[in-house]
mmCIF file of the protein (N, C-alpha, C, O) and its ligand, coordinates in Angstrom:
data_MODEL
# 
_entry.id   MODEL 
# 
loop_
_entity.id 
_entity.type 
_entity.pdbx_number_of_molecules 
1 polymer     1 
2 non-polymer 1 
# 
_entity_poly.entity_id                      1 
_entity_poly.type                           'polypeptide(L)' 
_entity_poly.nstd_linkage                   no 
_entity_poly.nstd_monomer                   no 
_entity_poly.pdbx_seq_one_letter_code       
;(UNK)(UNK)(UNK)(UNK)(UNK)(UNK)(UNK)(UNK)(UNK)(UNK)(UNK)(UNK)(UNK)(UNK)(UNK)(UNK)
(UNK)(UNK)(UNK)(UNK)(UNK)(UNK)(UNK)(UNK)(UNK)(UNK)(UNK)(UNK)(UNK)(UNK)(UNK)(UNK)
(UNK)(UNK)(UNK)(UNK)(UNK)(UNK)(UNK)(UNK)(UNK)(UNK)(UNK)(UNK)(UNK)(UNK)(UNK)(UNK)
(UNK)(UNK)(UNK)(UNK)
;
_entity_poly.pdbx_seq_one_letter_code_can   XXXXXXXXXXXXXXXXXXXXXXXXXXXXXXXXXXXXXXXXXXXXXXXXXXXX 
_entity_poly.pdbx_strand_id                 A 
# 
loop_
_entity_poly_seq.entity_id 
_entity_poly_seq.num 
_entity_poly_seq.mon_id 
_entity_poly_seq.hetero 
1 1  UNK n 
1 2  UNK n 
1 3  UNK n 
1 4  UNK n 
1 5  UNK n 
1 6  UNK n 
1 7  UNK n 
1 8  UNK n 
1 9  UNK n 
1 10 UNK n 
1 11 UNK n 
1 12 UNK n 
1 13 UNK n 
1 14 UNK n 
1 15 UNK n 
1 16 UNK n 
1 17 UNK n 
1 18 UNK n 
1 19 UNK n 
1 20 UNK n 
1 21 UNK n 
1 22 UNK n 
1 23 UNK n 
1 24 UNK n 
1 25 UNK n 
1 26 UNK n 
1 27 UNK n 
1 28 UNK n 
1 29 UNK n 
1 30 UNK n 
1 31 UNK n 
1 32 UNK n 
1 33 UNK n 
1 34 UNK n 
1 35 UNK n 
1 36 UNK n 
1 37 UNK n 
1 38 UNK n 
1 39 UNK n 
1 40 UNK n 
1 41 UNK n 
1 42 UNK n 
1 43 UNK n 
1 44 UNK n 
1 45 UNK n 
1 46 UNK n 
1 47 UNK n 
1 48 UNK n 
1 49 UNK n 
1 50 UNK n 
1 51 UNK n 
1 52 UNK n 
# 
loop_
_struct_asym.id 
_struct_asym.entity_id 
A 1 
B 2 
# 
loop_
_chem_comp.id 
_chem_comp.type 
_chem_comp.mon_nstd_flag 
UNK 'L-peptide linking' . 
ZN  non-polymer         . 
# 
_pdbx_entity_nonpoly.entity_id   2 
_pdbx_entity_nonpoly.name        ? 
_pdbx_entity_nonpoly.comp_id     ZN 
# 
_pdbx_nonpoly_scheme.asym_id         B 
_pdbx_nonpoly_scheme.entity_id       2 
_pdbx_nonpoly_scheme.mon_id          ZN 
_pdbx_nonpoly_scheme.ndb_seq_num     1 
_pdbx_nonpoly_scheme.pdb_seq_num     101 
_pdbx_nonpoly_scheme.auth_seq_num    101 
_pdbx_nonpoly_scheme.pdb_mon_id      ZN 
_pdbx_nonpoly_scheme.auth_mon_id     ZN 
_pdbx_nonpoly_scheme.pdb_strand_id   A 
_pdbx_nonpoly_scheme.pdb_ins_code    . 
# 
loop_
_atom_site.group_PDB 
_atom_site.id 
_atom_site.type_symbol 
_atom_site.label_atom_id 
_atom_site.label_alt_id 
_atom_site.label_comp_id 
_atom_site.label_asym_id 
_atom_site.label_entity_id 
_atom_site.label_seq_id 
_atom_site.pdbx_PDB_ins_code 
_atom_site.Cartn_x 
_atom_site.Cartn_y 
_atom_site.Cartn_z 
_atom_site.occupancy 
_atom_site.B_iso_or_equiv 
_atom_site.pdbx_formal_charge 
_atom_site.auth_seq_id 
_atom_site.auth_comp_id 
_atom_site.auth_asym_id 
_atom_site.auth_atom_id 
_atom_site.pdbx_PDB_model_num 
ATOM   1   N  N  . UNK A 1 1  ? -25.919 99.205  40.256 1.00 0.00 ? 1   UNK A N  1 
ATOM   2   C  CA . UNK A 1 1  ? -26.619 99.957  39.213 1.00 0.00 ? 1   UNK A CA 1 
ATOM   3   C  C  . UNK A 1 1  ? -26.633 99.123  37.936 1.00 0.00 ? 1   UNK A C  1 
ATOM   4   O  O  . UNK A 1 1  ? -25.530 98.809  37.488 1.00 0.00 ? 1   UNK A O  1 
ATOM   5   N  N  . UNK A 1 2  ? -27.630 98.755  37.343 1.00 0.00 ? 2   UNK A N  1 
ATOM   6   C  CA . UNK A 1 2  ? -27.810 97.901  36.263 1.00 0.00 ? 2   UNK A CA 1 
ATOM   7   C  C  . UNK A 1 2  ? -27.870 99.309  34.722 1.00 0.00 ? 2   UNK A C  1 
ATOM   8   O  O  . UNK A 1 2  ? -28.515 100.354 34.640 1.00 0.00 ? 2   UNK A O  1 
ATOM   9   N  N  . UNK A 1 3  ? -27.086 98.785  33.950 1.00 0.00 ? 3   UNK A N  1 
ATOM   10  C  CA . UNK A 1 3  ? -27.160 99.764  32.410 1.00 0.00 ? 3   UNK A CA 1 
ATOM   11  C  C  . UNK A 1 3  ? -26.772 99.264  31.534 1.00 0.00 ? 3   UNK A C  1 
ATOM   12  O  O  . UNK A 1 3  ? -25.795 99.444  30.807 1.00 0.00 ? 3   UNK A O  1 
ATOM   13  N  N  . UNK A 1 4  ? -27.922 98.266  31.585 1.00 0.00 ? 4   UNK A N  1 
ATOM   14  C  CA . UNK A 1 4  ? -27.896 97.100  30.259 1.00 0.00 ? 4   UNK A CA 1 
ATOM   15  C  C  . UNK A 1 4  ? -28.090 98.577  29.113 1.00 0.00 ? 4   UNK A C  1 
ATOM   16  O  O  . UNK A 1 4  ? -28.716 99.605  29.371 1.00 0.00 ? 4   UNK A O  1 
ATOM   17  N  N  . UNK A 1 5  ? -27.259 98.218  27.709 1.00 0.00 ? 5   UNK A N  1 
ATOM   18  C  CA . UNK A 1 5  ? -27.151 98.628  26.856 1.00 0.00 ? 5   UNK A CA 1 
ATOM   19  C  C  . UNK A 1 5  ? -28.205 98.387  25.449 1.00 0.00 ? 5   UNK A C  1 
ATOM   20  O  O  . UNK A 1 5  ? -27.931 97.231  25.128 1.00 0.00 ? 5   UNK A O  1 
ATOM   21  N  N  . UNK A 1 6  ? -29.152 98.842  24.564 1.00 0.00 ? 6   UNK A N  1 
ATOM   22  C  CA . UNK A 1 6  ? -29.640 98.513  23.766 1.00 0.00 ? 6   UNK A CA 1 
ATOM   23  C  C  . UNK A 1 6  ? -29.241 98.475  22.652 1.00 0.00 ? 6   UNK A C  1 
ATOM   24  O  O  . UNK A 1 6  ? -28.720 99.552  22.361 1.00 0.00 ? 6   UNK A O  1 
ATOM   25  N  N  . UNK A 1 7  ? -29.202 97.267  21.297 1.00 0.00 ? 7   UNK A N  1 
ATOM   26  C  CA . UNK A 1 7  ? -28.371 97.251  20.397 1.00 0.00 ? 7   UNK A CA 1 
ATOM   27  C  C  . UNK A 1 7  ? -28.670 97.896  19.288 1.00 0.00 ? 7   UNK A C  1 
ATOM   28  O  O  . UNK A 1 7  ? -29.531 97.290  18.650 1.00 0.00 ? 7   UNK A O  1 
ATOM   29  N  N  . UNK A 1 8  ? -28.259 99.037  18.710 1.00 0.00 ? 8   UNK A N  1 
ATOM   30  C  CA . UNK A 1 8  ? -28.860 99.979  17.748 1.00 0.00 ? 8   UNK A CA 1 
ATOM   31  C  C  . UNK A 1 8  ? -29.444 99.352  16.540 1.00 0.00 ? 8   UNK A C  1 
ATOM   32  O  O  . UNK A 1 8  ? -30.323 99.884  15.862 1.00 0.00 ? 8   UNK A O  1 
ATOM   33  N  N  . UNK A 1 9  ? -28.845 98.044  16.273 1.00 0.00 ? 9   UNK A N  1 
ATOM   34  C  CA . UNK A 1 9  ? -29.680 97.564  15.132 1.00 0.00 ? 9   UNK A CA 1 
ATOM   35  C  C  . UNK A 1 9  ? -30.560 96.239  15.481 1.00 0.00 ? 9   UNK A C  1 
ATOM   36  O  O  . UNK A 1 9  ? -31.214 95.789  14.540 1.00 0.00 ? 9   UNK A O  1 
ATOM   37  N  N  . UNK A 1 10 ? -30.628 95.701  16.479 1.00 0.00 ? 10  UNK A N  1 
ATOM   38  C  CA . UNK A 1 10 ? -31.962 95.019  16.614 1.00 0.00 ? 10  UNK A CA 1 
ATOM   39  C  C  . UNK A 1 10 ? -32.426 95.410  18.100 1.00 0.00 ? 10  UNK A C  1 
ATOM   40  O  O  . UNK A 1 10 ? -33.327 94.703  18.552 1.00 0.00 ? 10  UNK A O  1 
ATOM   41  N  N  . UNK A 1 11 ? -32.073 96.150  18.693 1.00 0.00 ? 11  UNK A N  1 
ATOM   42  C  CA . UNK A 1 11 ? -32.562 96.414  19.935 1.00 0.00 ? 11  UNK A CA 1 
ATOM   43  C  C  . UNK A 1 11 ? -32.431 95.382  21.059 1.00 0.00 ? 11  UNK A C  1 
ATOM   44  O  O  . UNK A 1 11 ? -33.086 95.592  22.080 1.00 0.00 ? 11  UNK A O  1 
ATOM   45  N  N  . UNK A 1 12 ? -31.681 94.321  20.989 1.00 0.00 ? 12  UNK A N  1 
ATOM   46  C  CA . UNK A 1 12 ? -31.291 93.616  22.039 1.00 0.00 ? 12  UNK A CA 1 
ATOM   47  C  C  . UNK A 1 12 ? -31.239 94.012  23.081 1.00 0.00 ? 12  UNK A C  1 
ATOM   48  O  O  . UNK A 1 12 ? -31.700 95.152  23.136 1.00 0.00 ? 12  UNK A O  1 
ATOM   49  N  N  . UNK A 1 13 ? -30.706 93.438  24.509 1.00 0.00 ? 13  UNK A N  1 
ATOM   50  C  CA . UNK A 1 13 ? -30.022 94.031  25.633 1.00 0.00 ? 13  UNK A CA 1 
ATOM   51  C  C  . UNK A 1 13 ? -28.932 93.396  25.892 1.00 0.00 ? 13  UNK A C  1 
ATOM   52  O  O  . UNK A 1 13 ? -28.786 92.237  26.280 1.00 0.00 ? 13  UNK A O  1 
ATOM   53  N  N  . UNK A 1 14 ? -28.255 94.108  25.689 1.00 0.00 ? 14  UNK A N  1 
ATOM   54  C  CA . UNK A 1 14 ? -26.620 93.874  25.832 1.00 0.00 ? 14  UNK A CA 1 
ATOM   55  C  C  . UNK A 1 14 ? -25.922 94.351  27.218 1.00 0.00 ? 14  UNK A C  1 
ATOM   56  O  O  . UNK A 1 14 ? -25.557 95.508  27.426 1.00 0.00 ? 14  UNK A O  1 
ATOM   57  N  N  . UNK A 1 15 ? -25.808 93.366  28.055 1.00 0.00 ? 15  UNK A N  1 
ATOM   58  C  CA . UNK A 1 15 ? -25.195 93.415  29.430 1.00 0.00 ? 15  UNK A CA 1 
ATOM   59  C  C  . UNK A 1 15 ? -23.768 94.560  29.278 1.00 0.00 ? 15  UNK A C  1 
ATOM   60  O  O  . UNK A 1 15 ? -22.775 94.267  28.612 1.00 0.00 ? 15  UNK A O  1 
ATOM   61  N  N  . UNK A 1 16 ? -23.918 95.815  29.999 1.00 0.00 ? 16  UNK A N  1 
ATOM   62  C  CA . UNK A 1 16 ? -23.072 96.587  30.332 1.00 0.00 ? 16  UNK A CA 1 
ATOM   63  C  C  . UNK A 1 16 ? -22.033 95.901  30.946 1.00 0.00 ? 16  UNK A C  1 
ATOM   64  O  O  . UNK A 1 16 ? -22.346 96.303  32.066 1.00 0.00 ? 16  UNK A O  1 
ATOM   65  N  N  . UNK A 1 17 ? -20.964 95.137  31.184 1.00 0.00 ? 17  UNK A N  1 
ATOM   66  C  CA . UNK A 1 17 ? -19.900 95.227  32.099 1.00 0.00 ? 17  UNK A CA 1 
ATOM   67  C  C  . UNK A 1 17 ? -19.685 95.924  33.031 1.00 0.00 ? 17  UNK A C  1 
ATOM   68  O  O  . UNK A 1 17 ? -19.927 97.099  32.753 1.00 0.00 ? 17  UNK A O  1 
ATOM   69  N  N  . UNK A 1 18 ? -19.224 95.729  34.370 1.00 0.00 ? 18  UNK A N  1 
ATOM   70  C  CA . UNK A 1 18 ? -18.884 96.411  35.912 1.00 0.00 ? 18  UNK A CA 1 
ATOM   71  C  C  . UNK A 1 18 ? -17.504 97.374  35.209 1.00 0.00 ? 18  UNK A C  1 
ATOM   72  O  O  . UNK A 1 18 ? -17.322 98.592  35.209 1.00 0.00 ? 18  UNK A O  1 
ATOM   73  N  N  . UNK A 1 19 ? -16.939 96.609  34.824 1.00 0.00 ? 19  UNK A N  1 
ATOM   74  C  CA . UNK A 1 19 ? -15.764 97.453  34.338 1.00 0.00 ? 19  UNK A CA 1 
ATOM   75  C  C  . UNK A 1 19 ? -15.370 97.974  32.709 1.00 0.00 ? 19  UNK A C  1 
ATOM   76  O  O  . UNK A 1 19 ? -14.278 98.384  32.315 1.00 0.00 ? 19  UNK A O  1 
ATOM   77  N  N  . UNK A 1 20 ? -16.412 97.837  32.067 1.00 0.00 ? 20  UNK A N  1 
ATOM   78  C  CA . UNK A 1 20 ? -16.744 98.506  30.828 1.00 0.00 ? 20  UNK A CA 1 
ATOM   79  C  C  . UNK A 1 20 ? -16.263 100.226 30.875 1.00 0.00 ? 20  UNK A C  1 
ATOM   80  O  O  . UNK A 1 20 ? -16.666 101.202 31.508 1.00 0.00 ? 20  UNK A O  1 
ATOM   81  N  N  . UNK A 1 21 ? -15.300 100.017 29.953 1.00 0.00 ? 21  UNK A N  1 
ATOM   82  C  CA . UNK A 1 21 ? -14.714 101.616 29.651 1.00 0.00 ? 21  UNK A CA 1 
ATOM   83  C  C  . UNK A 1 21 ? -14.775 102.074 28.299 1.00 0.00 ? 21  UNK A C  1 
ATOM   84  O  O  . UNK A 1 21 ? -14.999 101.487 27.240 1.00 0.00 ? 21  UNK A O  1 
ATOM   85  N  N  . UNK A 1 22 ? -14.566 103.063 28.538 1.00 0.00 ? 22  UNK A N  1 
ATOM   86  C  CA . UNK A 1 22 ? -14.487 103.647 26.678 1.00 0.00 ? 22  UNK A CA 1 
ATOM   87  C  C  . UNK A 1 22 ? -13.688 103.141 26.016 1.00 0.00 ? 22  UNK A C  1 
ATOM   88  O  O  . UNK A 1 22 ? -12.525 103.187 26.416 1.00 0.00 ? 22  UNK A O  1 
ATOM   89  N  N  . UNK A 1 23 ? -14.012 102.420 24.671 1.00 0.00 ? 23  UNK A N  1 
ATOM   90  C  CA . UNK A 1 23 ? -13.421 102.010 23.567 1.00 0.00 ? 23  UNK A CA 1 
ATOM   91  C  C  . UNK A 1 23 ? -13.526 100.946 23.431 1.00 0.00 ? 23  UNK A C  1 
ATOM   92  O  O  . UNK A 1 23 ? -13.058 100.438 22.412 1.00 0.00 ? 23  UNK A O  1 
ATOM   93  N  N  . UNK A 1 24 ? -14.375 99.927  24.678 1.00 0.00 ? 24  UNK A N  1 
ATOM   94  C  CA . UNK A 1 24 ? -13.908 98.223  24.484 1.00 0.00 ? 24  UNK A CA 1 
ATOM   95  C  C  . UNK A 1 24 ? -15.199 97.977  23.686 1.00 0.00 ? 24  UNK A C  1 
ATOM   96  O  O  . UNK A 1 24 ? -16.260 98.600  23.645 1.00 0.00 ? 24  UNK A O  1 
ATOM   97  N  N  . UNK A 1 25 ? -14.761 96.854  23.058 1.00 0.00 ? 25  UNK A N  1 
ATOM   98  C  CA . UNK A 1 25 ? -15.734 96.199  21.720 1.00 0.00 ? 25  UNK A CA 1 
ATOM   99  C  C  . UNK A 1 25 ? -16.455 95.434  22.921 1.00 0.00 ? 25  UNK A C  1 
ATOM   100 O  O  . UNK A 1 25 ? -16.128 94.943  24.001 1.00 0.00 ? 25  UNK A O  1 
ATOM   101 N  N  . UNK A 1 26 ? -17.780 95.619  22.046 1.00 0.00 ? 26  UNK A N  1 
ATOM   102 C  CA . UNK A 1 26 ? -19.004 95.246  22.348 1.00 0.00 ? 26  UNK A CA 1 
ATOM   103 C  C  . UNK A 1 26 ? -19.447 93.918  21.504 1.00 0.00 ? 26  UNK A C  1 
ATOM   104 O  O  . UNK A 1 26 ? -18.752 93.926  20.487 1.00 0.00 ? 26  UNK A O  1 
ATOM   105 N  N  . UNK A 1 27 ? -20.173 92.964  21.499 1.00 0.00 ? 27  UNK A N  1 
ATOM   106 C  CA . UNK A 1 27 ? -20.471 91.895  20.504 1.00 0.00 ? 27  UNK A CA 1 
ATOM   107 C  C  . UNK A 1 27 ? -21.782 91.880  21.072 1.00 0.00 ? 27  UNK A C  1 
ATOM   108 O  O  . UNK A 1 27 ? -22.012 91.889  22.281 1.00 0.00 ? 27  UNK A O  1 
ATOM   109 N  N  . UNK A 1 28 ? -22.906 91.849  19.863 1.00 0.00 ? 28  UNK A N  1 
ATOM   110 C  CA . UNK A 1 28 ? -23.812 91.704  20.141 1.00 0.00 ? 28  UNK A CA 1 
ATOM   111 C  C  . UNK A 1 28 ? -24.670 90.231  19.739 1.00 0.00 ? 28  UNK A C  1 
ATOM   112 O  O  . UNK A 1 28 ? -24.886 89.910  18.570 1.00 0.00 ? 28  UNK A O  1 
ATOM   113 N  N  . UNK A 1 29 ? -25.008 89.601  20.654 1.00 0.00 ? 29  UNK A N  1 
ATOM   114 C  CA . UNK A 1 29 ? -24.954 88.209  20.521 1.00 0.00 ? 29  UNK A CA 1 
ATOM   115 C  C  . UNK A 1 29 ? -26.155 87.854  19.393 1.00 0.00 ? 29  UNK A C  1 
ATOM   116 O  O  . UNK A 1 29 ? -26.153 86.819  18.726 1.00 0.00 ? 29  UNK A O  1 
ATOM   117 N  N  . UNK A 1 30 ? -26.861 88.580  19.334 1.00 0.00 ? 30  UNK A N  1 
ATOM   118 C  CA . UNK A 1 30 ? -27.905 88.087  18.223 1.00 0.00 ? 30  UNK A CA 1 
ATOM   119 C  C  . UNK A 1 30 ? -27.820 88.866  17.390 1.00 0.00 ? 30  UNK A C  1 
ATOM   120 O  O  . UNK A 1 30 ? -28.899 89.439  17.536 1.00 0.00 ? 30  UNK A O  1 
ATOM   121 N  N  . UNK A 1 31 ? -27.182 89.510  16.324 1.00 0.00 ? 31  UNK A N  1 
ATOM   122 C  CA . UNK A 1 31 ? -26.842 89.904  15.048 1.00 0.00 ? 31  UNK A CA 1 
ATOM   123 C  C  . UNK A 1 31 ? -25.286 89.778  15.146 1.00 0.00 ? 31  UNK A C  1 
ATOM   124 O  O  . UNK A 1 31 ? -24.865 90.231  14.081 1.00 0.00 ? 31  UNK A O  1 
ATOM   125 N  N  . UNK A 1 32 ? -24.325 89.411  15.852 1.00 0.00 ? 32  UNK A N  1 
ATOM   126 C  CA . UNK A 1 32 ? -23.073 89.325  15.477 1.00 0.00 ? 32  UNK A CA 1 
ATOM   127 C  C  . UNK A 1 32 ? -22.479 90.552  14.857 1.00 0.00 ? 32  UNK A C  1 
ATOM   128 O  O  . UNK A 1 32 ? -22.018 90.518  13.715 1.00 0.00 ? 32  UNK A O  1 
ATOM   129 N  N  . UNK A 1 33 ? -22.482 91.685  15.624 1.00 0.00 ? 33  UNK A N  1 
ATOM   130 C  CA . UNK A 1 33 ? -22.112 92.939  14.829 1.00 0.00 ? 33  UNK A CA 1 
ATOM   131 C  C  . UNK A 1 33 ? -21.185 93.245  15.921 1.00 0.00 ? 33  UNK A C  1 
ATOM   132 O  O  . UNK A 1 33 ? -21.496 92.534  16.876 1.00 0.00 ? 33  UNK A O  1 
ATOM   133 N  N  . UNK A 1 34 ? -20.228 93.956  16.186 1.00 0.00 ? 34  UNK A N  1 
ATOM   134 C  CA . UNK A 1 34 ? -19.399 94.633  17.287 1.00 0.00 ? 34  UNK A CA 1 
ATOM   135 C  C  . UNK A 1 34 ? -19.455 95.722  17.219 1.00 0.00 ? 34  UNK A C  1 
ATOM   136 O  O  . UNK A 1 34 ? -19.293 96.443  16.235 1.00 0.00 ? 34  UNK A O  1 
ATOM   137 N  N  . UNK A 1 35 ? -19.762 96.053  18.568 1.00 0.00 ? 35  UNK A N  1 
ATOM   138 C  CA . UNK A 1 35 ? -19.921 97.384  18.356 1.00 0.00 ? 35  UNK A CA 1 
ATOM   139 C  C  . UNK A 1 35 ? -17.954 98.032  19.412 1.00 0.00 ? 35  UNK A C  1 
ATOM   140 O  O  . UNK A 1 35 ? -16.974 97.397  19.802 1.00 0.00 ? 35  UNK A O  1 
ATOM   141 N  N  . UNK A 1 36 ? -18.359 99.600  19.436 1.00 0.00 ? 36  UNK A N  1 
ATOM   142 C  CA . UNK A 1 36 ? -17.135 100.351 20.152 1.00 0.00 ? 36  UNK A CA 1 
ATOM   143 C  C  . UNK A 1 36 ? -17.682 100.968 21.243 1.00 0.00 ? 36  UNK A C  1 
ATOM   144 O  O  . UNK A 1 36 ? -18.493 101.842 20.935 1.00 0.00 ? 36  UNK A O  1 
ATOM   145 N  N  . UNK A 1 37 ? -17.515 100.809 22.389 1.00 0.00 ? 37  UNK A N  1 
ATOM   146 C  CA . UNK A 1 37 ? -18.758 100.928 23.531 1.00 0.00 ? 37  UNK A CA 1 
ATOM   147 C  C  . UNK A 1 37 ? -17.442 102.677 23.822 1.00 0.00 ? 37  UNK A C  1 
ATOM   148 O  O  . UNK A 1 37 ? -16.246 102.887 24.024 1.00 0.00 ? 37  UNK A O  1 
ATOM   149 N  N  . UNK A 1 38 ? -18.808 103.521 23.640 1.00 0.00 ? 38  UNK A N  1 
ATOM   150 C  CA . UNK A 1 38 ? -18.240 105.125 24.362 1.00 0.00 ? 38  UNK A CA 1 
ATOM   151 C  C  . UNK A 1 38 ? -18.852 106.119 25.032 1.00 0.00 ? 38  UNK A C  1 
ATOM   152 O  O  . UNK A 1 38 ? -20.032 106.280 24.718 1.00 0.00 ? 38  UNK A O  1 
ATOM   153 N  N  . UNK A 1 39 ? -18.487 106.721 25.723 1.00 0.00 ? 39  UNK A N  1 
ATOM   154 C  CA . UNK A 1 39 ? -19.120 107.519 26.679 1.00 0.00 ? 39  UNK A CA 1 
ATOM   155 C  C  . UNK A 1 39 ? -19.553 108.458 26.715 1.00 0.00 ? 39  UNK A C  1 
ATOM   156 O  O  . UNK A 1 39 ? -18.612 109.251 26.736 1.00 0.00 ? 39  UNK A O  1 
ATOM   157 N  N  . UNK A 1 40 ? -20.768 109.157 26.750 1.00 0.00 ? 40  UNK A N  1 
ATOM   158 C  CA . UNK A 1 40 ? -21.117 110.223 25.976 1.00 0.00 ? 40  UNK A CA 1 
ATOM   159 C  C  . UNK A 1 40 ? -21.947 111.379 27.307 1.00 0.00 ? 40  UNK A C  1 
ATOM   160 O  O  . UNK A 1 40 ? -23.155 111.563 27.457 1.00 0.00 ? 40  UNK A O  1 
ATOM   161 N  N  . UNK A 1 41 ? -20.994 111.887 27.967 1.00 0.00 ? 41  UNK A N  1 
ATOM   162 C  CA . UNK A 1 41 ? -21.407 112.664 29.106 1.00 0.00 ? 41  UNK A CA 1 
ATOM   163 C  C  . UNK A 1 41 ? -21.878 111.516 30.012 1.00 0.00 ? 41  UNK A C  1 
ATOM   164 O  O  . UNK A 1 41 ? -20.904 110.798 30.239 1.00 0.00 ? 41  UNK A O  1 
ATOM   165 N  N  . UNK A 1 42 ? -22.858 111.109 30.551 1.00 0.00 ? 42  UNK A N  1 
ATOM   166 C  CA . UNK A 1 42 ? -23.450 110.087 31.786 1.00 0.00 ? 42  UNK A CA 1 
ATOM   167 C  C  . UNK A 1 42 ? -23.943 108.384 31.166 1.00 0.00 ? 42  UNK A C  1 
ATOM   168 O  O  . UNK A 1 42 ? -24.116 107.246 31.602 1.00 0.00 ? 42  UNK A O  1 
ATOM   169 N  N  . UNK A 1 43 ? -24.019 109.283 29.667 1.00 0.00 ? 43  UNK A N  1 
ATOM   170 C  CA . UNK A 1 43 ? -24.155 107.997 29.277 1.00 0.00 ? 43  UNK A CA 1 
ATOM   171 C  C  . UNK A 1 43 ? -23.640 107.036 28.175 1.00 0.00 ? 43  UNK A C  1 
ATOM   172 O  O  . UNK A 1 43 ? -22.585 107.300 27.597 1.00 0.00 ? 43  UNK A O  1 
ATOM   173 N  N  . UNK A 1 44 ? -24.257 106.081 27.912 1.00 0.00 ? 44  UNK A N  1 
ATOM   174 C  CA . UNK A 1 44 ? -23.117 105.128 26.939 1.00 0.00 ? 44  UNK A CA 1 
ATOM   175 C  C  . UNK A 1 44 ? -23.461 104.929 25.872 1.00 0.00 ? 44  UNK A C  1 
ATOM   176 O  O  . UNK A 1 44 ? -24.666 105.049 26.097 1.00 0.00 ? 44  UNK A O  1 
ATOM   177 N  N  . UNK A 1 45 ? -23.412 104.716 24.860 1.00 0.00 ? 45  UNK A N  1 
ATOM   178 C  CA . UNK A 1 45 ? -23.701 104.470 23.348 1.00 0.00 ? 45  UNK A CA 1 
ATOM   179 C  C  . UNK A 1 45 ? -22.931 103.507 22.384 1.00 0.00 ? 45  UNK A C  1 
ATOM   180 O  O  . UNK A 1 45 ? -21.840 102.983 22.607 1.00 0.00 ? 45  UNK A O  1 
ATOM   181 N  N  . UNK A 1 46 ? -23.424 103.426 21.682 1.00 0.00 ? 46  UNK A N  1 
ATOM   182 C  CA . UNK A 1 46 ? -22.813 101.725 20.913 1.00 0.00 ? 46  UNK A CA 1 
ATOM   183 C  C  . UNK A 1 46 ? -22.754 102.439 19.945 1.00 0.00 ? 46  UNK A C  1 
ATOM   184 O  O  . UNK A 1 46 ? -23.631 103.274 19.725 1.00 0.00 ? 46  UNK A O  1 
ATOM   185 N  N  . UNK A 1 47 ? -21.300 102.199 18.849 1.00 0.00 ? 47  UNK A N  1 
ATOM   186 C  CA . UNK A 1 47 ? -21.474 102.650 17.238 1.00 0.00 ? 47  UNK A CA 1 
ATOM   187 C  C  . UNK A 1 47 ? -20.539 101.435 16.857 1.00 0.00 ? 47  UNK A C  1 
ATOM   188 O  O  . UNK A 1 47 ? -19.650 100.827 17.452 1.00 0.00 ? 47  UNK A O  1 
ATOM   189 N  N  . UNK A 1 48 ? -21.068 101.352 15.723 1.00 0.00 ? 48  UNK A N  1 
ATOM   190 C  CA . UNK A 1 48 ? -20.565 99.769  14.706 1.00 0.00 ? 48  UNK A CA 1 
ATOM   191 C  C  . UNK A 1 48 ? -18.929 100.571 14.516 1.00 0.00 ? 48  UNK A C  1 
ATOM   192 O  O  . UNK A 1 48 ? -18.480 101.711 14.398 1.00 0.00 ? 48  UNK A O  1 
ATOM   193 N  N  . UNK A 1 49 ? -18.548 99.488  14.561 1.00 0.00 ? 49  UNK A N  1 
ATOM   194 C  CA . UNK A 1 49 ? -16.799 99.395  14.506 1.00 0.00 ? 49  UNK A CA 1 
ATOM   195 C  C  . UNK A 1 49 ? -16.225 99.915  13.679 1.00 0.00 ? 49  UNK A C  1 
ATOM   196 O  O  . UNK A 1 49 ? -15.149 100.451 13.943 1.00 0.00 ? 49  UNK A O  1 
ATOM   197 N  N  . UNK A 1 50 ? -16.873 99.935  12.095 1.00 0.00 ? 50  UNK A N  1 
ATOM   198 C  CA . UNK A 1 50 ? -16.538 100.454 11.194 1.00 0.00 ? 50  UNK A CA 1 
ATOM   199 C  C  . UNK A 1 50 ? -16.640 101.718 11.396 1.00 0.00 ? 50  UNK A C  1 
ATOM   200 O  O  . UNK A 1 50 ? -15.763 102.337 10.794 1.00 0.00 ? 50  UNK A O  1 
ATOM   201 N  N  . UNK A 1 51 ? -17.357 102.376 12.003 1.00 0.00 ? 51  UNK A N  1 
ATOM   202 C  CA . UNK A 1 51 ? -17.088 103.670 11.696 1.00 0.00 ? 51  UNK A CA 1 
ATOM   203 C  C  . UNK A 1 51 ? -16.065 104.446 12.711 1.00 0.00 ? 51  UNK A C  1 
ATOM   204 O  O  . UNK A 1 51 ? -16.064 105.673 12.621 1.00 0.00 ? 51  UNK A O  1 
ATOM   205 N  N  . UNK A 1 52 ? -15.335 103.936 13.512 1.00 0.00 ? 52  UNK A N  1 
ATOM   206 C  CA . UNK A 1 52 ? -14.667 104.916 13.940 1.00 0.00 ? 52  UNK A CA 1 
ATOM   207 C  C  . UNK A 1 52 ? -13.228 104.753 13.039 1.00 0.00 ? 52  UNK A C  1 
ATOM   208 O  O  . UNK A 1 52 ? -12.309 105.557 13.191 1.00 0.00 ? 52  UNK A O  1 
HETATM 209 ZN ZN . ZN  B 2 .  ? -27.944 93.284  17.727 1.00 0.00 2 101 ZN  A ZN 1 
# 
């Protein structure tokens, strides 16, 4: 199952990990921002680091 991730501030595609779990930092290779990768019922969502 492929669930490449999109990057909320430039819309990249950011390769999901096989073993990607809630809470692991995300880096998004073309704006250099990290995100906090979390799980939100079925699906996944990216929020910038700072805010949690
Ligand atoms: Zn980005």
């Amino acid at each position: 199952m492929s669930a490449d991730l999109e990057c909320p501030i430039c819309d990249a595609d950011i390769p999901l990990e096989s073993d990607a779990s809630t809470g692991d930092l995300v880096l998004c290779s073309y704006c250099k921002v990290t995100f906090k990768l979390l799980k939100k019922k079925d699906k996944w969502v990216l929020v910038e680091e700072y805010e949690v």
